[in-house]
Structure formats: structure tokens, C-alpha cells
C-alpha positions in Angstrom: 0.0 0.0 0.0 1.5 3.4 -0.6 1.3 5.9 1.9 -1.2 8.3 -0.1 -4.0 5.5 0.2 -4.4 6.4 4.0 -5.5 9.7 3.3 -9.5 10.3 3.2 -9.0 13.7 1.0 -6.3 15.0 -0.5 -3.1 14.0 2.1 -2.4 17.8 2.8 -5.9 18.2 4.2 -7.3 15.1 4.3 -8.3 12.7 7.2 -6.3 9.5 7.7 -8.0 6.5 8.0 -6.6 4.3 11.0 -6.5 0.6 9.6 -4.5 1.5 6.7 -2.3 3.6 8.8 -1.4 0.8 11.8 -1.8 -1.9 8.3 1.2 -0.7 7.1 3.4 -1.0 10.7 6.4 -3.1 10.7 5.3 -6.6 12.5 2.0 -5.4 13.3 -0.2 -7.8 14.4 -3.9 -6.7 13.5 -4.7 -5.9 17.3 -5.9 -2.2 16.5 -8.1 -1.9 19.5 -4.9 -2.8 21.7 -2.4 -0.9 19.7 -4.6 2.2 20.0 -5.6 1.5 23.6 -1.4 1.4 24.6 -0.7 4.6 22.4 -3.2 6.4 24.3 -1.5 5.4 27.7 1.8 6.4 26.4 0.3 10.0 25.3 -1.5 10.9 28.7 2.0 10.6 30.3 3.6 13.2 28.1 3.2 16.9 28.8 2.9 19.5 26.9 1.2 16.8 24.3 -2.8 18.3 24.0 -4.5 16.0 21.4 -8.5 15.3 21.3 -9.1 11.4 22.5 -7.7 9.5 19.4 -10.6 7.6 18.2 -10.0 3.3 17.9 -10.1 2.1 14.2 -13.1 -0.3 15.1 -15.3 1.6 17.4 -17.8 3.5 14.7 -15.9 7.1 15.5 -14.7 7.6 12.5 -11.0 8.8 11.1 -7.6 10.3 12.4 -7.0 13.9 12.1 -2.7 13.9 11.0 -2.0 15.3 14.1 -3.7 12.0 15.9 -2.2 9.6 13.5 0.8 11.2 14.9 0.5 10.9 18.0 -0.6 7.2 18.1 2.5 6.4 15.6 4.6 8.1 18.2 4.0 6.6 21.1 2.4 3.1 20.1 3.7 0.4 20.4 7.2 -0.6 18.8 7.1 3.2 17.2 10.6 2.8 16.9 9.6 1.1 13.7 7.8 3.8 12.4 10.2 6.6 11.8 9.3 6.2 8.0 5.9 6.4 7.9 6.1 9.5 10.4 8.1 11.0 8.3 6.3 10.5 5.1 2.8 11.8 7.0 5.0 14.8 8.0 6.3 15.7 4.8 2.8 14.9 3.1 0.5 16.6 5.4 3.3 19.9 7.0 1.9 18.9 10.1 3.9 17.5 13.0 3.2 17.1 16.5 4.3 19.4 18.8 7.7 19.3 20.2 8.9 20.9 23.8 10.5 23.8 23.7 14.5 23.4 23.5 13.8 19.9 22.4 17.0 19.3 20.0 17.5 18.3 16.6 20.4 16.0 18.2 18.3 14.1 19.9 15.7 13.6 17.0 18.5 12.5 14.9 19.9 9.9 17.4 16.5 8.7 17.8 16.4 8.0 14.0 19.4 7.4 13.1 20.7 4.8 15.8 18.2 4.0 18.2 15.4 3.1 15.9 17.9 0.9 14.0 19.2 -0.8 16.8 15.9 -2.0 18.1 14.9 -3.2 15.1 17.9 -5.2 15.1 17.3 -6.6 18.6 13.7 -7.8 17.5 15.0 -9.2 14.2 17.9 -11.4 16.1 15.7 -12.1 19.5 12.5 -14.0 18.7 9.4 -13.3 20.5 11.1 -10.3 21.6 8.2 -6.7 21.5 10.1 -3.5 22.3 8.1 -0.5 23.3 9.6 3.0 23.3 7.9 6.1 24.8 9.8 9.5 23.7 9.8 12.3 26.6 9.0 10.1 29.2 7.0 12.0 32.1 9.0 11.9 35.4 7.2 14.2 38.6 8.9 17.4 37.3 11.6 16.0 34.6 11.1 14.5 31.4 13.4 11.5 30.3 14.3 11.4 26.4 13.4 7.9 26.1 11.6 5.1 28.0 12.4 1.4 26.5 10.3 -1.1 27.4 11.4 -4.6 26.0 9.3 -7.7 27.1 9.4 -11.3 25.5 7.2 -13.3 24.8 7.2 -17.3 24.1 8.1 -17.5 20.6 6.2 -20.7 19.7 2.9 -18.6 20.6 1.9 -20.1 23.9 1.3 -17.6 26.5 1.3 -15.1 23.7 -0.6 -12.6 26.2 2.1 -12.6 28.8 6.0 -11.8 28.6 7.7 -14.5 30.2 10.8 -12.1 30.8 11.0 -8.1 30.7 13.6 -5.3 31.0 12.9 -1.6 31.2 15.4 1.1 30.1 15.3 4.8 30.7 17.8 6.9 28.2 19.1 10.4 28.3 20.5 11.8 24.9 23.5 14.2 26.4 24.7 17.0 23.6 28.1 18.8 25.1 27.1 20.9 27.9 26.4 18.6 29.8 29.7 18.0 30.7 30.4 21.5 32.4 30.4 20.8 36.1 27.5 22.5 36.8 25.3 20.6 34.5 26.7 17.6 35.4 26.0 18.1 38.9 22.6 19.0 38.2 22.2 15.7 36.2 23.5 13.6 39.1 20.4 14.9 41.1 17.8 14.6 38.6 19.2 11.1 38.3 19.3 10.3 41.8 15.1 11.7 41.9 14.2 9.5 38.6 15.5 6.5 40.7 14.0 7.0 43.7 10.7 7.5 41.9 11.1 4.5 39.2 14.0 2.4 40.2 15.8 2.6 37.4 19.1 4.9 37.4 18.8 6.6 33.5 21.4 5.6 31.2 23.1 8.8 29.4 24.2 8.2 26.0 27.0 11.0 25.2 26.5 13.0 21.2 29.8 12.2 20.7 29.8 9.1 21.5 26.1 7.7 19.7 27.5 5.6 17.4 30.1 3.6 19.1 27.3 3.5 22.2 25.0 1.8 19.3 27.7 -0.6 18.3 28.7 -1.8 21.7 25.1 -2.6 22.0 25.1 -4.7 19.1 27.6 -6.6 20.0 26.3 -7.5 23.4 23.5 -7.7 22.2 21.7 -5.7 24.6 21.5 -2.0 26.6 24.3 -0.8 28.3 25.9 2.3 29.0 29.8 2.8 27.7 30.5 3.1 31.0 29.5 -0.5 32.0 31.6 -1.9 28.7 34.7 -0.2 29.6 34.2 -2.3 33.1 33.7 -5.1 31.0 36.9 -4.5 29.3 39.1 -4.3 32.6 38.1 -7.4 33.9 39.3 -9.0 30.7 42.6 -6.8 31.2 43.0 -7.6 34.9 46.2 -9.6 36.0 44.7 -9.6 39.7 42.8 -7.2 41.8 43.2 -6.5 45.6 42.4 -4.5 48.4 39.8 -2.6 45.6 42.9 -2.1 43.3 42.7 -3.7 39.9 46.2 -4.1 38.5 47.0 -4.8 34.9 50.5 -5.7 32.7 50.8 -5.0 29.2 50.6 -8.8 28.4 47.3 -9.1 30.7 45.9 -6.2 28.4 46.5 -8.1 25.3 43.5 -10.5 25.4 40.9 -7.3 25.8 42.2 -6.2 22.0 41.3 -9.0 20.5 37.2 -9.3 23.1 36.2 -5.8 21.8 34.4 -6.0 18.9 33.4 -2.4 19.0 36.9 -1.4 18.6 36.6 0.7 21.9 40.5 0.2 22.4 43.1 1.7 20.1 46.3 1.1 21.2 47.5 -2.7 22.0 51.4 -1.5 21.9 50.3 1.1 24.4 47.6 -0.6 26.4 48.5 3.1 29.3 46.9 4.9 26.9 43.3 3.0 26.6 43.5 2.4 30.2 44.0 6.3 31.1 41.4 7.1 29.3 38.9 4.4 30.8 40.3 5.8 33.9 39.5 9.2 33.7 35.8 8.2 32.2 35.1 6.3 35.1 36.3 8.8 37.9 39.3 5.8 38.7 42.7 6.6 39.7 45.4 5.6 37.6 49.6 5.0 38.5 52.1 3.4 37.2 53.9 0.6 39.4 56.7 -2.0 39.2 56.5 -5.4 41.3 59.5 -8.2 40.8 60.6 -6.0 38.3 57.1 -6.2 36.6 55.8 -3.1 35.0 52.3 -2.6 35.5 48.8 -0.1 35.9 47.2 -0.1 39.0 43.2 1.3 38.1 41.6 2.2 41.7 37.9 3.0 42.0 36.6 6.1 43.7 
């Protein structure tokens, strides 16, 4: 079906008829009631986001303004797969729903162009596996970028109603200043109130750093944060580790080189350098030691 067939009316003006807009979802599974009734959750908990009550396809009340289709493409179910057909509506229509003020491009773009991808990927490799992601996630007074909701579900169809295993992620898109010290402090406490209130400490994904954040993940195969594959990395590295020191030779290093398929590490001849650099990501001390005439780093957490 192409895209214009949706539209009651010409597309810029037109109503939107719901079945042949959720018909033409990635993987959808002709549940329109449900879809619609989950998007509708997902919109009450965003603020700022005033839409009429989006109508069901199969309750009699008619069709979807642009703005509704929108919304409900948004913040269904698995919208990650949608980013096409959003942006086709978009460009068709000039209409798009309304963003918060100071929301960055950045962020729309690593939404797009990484995040959308890589979730795709995990429900292509993982089956049985239904991701959920809900953009500017309501939090008492803060708003997190992104709430992933991953839940799977027996793949041979038994229990098809009921995950049998679920994981919830909460991710903050960080451009550059929030870096500075006073951002970053203020960060640390908005983090510290989000997981009080969900139990779930937000994972912060740096600009800079989006696509080899998006690469570690596939290759693990799941969320993380960089800073939890860096941690990965030293136990790989570590020669031994005591009284909370972590020590490392260059020929303990060696074996991380060739366990990092993202290519995080650059420098096997030089393993200080890598290691000085995980160091001062993590907040760890770093020195230089000698024992039995054995060079090695000594990596100390705070």
C-alpha cells in the first residue's frame, strides 16, 4: 500500500484512515483496539502533548485527524519502527506534533538514526522479543528522552498474552554541555530523583559518543551504557585485583584487544593509553607501578 492510500481527501488536508495507517506498521499484528488503547496510555504521560481522544479504528468514531495519527505512531507500540511512515505523514501533510520547547535536533537525529535501528535489530535477532519505546518520558517534574520497554514473549505462541521475561530502560540523549560541572551536577540529582521515583538509574548516551554507544550494544546484544563496557573490558585486562585495586601488565591487556568488537581500544602496543582514558571516564585513579621488576597499571575506583 502506498502511503497516499491512507489519506480520506487529499493528504495535505485530508483525514487518515486508522487501519490502513497501523496496516502498514512493521510486524503489526492486526490488534488495533490494543495498539490504539497502549498509544493512548503512552500520550497521557507526556506533557505539553494536547490531542483530542484519538478515536480506535473499530469503534464506529470515525477517522484520524494527521495530528492524531501522529501521535498514536509516536507513542504506540514498537514506534521505533515507524520513523518512515512518520516522516512521510510529516512531509505529506506539513503537520507535526508538537515538540517541547529546547527539544534538540540532536536528539531527533539519534532517535532516528541509531536507536530506531538498533531496536529493530534486537527484534529481528531475538524472537518473540516486542520493544516499546515512549519519547519524553513524564518523570514528577523531569522528562526523560526515552523510556524502552522490552518484554518477550514465548516464541512458539503459547502464552502469547504474557512476557515471560521483561527489561525496562530509561535513556538520556547528552549533547556537550552537559559535561560542564554545573550541569553535570545537576544531572547527578535529577538522576538520583528518577530513581528514587522508578528504580531505574537513566542511562546517558554521550553525542559524541552515539555511534560507538549503538555498536557496543550490538555486539552485546543488549542495553548498556559505555560506561559498563569499559568495566567489562578491565576485567578482561585484569592480571589480579586487591584491596579494591585492579592491576594490569601489558601482556594481561592483550586479550581485551582482541574481546572488543566495537573497537573501543586503540592502542595494544600502548595498552596506558586506553587504560588512562577508561580511567579518567570512570572517575578511577590511575599510576604506574613496578613489582618483581614487573611493570604494570594499578586502576583504583573512587
Amino acid at each position: 500500500m502506498n502511503v497516499t492510500d491512507i489519506f480520506i481527501g487529499p493528504p495535505a488536508h485530508g483525514l487518515i484512515n486508522p487501519r490502513g495507517t497501523l496496516s502498514q506498521i512493521p510486524g503489526f499484528n492486526g490488534r488495533y483496539s490494543q495498539y490504539v488503547r497502549r498509544a493512548i496510555n503512552n500520550i497521557r504521560q507526556v506533557q505539553g502533548l494536547d490531542l483530542p481522544e484519538v478515536p480506535e479504528p473499530d469503534n464506529g468514531l470515525g477517522m484520524w485527524t494527521p495530528l492524531q495519527a501522529l501521535a498514536v505512531l509516536t507513542y504506540g507500540p514498537s514506534s521505533h519502527l515507524n520513523a518512515a511512515l512518520i516522516a512521510e505523514i510529516e512531509r505529506l501533510t506539513g503537520q507535526s506534533l508538537p515538540r517541547e520547547e529546547g527539544q534538540s535536533r540532536y536528539e531527533a537525529a539519534f532517535y532516528t538514526e541509531y536507536l530506531v535501528s538498533l531496536l529493530a535489530w534486537f527484534e529481528e535477532q531475538q524472537p518473540g522479543l516486542r520493544i516499546e519505546v515512549i519519547p519524553q518520558f513524564s518523570c514528577g517534574p523531569y522528562r526523560i528522552d526515552f523510556r524502552v520497554d522490552l518484554q518477550w514473549f514465548d516464541p512458539d505462541g503459547n502464552y502469547f498474552d504474557v512476557p515471560i521475561r521483561q527489561e525496562t530502560y530509561l535513556l538520556e540523549f547528552d549533547e556537550a554541555y552537559h559535561l560542564e560541572p554545573a550541569n553535570r551536577q545537576a544531572d547527578q540529582r535529577r538522576d538520583a530523583y528518577i530513581e528514587q521515583q522508578t528504580g531505574l538509574r537513566p542511562l546517558r548516551i554521550r553525542h559524541e559518543e552515539q555511534e560507538l554507544w549503538a555498536t557496543m550494544c550490538r555486539t552485546q546484544g543488549r542495553i548498556l551504557s559505555v560506561e559498563e563496557y569499559q568495566q567489562g573490558l578491565l576485567e578482561v585486562m585484569k592480571w589480579r585485583q586487591e584491596e579494591g585495586h585492579i592491576y594490569i601488565t601489558w601482556k594481561s591487556a592483550q586479550s581485551a584487544y582482541t574481546r572488543d568488537p566495537a573497537g573501543y581500544l586503540r592502542y595494544p602496543a600502548q595498552p596506558g593509553r586506553d587504560l588512562k582514558a577508561i580511567a579518567e571516564r570512570l572517575d578511577w585513579r590511575f599510576r604506574k607501578g613496578h613489582s618483581d621488576n614487573l611493570p604494570y597499571y594499578r586502576l583504583t575506583p573512587p
